[in-house]
N, C-alpha and C positions, 0 to 999 in steps of 0.2 A: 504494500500500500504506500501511495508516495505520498507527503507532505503539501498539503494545498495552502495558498498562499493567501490570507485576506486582509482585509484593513478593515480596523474598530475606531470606535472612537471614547473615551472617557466619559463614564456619569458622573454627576456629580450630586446625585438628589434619589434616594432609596425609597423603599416601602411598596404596598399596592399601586398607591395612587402612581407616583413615578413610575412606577411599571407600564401602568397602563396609558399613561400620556407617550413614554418612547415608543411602546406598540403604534398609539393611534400615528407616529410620527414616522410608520413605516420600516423600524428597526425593534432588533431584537434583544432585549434585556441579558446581558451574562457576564458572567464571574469567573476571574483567573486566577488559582491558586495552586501551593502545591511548592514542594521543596526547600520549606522554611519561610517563603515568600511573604508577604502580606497578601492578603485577598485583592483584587485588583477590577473592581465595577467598570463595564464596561458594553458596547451595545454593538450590534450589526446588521448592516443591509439587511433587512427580511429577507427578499426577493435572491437576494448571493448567497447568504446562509442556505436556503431553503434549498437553490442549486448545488452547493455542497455537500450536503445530507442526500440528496435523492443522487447522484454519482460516485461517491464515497460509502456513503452507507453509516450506521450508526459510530461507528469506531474509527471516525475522520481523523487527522493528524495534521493540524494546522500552524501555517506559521503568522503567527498573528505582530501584527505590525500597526503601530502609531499610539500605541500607550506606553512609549519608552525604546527600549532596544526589543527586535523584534524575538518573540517565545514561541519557541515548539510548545504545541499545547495536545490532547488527546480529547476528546469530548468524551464527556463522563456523563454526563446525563442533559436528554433533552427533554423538556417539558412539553408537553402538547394540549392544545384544548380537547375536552373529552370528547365535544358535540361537533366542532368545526373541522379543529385538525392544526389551525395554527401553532406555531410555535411559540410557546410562552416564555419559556427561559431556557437558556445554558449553563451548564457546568462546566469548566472547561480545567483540565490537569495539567502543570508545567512537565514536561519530559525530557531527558537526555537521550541525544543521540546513542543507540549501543545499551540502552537502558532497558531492564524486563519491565510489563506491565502484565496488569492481571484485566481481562475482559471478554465480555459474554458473547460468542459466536455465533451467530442460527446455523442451522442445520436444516440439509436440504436432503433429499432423495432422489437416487438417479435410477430411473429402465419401474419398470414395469413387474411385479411379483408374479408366482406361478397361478392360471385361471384359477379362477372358485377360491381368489384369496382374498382378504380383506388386512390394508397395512395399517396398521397406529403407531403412528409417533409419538410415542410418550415425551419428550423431549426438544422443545422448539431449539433450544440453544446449549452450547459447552463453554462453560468457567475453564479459559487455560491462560496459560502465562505463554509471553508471546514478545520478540523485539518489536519496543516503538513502531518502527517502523516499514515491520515485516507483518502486521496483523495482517490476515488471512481474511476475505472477504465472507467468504462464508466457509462450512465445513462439508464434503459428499459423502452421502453412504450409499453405495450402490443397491441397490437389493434387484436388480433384475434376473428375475426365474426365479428368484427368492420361495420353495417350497414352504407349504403351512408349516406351521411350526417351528420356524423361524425367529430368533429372539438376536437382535443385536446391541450389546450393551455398551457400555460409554470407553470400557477398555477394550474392545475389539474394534475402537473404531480407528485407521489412519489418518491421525493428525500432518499438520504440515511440516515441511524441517525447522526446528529449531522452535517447537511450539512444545511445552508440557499440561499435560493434564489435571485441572485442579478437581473439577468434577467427579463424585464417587465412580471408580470403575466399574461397581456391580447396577448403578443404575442404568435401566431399561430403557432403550433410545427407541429402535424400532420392536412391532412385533407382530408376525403375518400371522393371523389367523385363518380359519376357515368363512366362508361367507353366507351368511343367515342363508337359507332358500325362498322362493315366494311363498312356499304354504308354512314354515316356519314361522314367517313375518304375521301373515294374516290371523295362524292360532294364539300368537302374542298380544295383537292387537284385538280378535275377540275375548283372550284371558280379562285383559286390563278392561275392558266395557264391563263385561260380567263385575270385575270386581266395582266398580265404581254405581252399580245399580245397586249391589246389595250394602254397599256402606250408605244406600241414600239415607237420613233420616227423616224418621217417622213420631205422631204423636202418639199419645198412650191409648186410644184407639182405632188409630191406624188410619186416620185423615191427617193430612195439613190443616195447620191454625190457616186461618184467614186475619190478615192484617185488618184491626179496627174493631175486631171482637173480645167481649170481655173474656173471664174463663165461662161464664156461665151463658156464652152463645150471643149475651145483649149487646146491647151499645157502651162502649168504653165509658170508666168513670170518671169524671172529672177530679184530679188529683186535690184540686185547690178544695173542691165540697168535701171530698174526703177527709180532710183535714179539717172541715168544720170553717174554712174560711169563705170571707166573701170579698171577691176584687173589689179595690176600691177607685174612684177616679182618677187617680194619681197616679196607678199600677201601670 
């Protein structure tokens, strides 16, 4: 992964609110720290960042310039709106060249399993330690022809060179199973109707209450008479 180059520019005014005025001003709120450093507030092109991220991918390596001499930095965590998708905030990590770091890789799957299989990835990503500068875009597990029964876990899987795994080895990355049938599916889904009729509830003789009836079939009582009171003009 090579080092992208961008330009920031200094905040000088924190909190929500700040946040949200350098969004509306088309830039993106983030923080540079890391290797004794001070923390180091600072903002970016939406629109460059965002190109950044969607060419790089989560585990960008940038060299960020105009808050002083320019910093190798890692992105360590990007914020997103839940609903929208914009980019709320950056984290951003000072790094040395030739330096290990530790970060989270997806994991993808390559070719096609053996028919009448069904694959599950337990596993969207791998915790490994990795050079700065050599992070691995994503990680492959082949599984094509992959017969049922099939289990690939986190130590069988070929990492890249100079990459170690931090992730437990015995965790379960992929695992081909067999695949439901159509009549399997539909006895599943006539199981679950059946159950859901007999959990329906019922009264204590075997009608639905009707909304607006007392217990004794009449018309509801009035809570305030029940009490003996009487609304008065002011109520």
């Amino acid at each position: 992964m090579a080092d992208v180059k961008i330009a920031a520019e200094p905040r000088t005014e924190f909190g929500k609110g700040a946040a949200r005025r350098t969004r509306r001003a088309g830039r993106v709120p983030a923080v540079l720290y890391g290797h004794g450093t001070d923390p180091v507030h600072l903002s970016f092109d939406t629109v460059e960042f965002a190109a950044v991220m969607r060419l790089n991918g989560r585990n960008a390596v940038l060299t960020v310039s105009g808050v002083g001499s320019p910093q190798l930095a890692l992105t360590k965590s990007v914020v997103r709106d839940p609903i929208k998708g914009f980019i709320e905030h950056v984290d951003l990590v000072v790094v040395r060249r030739g330096e290990k770091v530790t970060v989270d890789v997806r994991v993808v799957t390559l070719g096609e399993a053996a028919p009448g299989s069904l694959v599950f990835q337990n596993e969207d990503t791998l915790s490994i330690e990795a050079d700065a500068l050599n992070i691995p875009e994503e990680i492959s597990v082949v599984i094509d022809g992959a017969a049922i029964g099939t289990q690939i876990t986190a130590g069988e899987i070929r990492l890249p060179d100079g990459s170690t795994l931090l992730t437990d080895p015995e965790a379960l990355v992929v695992n081909v199973t067999e695949a439901p049938t159509e009549d399997a599916m539909e006895e599943e889904i006539d199981a679950e109707g059946a159950g859901v009729e007999e959990d329906a509830p019922e009264s204590e003789d075997g009608e639905g209450t009707q909304r607006g009836e007392g217990s004794d079939g009449g018309a509801p009582e009035d809570p305030a008479a029940a009490e003996g009171e009487t609304p008065g003009k002011d109520d």
